[in-house]
N, C-alpha and C positions, 0 to 999 in steps of 0.2 A: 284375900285375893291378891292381893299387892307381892306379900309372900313368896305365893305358888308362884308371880309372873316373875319376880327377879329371879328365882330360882331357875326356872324353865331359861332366862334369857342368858343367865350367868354360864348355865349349861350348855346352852348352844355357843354362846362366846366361845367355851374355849374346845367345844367341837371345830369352830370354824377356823378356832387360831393351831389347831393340831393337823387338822386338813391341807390348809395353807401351807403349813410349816413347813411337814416333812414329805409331802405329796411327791416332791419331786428332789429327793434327797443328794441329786449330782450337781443341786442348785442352790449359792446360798442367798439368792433377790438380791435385794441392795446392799445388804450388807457387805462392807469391803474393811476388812480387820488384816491391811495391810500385808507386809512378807512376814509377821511373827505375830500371827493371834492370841497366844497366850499373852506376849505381852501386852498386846494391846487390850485384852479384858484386866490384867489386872493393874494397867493405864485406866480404865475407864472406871470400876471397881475403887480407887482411889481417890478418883476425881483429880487425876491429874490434869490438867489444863495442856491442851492441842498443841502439838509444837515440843514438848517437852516429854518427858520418859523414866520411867523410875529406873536405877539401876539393876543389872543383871544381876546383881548379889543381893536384893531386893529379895525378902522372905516371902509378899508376894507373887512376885513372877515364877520365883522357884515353884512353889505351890500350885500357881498356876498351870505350868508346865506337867506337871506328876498327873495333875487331876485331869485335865484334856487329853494326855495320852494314854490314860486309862480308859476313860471314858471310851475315846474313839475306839480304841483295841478289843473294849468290851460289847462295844455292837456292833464292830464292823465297820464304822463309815470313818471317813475323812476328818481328820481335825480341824481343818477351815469348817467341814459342816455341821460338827458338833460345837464348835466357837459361836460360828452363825447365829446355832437356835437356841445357844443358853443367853446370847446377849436376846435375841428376841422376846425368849419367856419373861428374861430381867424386867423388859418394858413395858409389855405386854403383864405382868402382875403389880406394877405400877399403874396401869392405865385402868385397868379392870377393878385392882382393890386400895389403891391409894395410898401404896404403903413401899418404901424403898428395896427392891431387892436388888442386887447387884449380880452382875455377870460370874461373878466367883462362888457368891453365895449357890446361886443355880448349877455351875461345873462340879461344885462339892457334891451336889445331890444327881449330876450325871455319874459320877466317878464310882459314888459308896452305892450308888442302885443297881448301876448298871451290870448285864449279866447275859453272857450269850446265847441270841436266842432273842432276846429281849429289847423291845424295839422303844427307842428315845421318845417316841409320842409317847407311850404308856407312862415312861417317869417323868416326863412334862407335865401328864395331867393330875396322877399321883402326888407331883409337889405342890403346883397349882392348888387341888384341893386341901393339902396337908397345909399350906400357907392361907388360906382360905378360913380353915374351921382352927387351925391355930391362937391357945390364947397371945394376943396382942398382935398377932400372922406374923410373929415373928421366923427368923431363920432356924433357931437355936429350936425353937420349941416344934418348929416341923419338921424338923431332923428328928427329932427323938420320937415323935408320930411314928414318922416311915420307919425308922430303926427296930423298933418296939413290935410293928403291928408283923404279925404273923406271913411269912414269904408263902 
């Protein structure tokens, strides 16, 4: 019984956190990821400490930059609001399953999923689950989930 109810609850979590999210896609909440969001997810990604900034020749933020502009181009929306909701899922699959994922780690899987037509909730939940039923819910291993399973 126990079982069936976290499943049901986990379920609806991230119904609720997909509803919330992108319900109103012209909007990114509280989220304020400064005048250069890439950088700032992979500032955040790094754990760099507030106040301070990895450099622009930084192989992160390069990276950063490719992946958000893909992502955004590939469904249409805004790169602040495609920023917004990968730092969101980042926290939000910390909260939910106890396990680190980072802001970059989630862009990576906007950027390689993404597809037009195809709307950012669907590979939010996609990763979600794929980090979920992943051995160790690692990044590595549900990237190769998503990559693998049949488009």
């Amino acid at each position: 019984m126990k079982s069936l109810f976290s499943h049901v609850l986990m379920a609806f979590s991230m119904v609720m956190f997909c509803t919330l999210s992108f319900a109103a896609p012209g909007a990114t909440g509280l989220i304020d990821l400064g005048d250069d969001p890439p950088l700032e997810l992979a500032n955040i990604s790094a754990g760099v400490p507030r106040g301070e900034s990895l450099p622009e020749s930084d192989a992160r933020v390069k990276q950063s930059r490719a992946w958000l502009k893909a992502a955004a181009q590939a469904c249409g929306e805004s790169e602040e609001w495609v920023a917004a909701n990968a730092l969101k899922l980042a926290r939000y699959i910390f909260s939910a399953l106890g396990v680190r994922a980072t802001p970059l780690e989630v862009l990576e899987a906007y950027a390689r999923l993404a597809a037009p037509g195809k709307p950012l909730s669907e590979i939010s939940a996609a990763y979600f689950q794929a980090r979920r039923t992943a051995p160790a819910r690692s990044h590595e291993a549900a990237m190769k989930l998503l990559l693998e399973a049949p488009r």
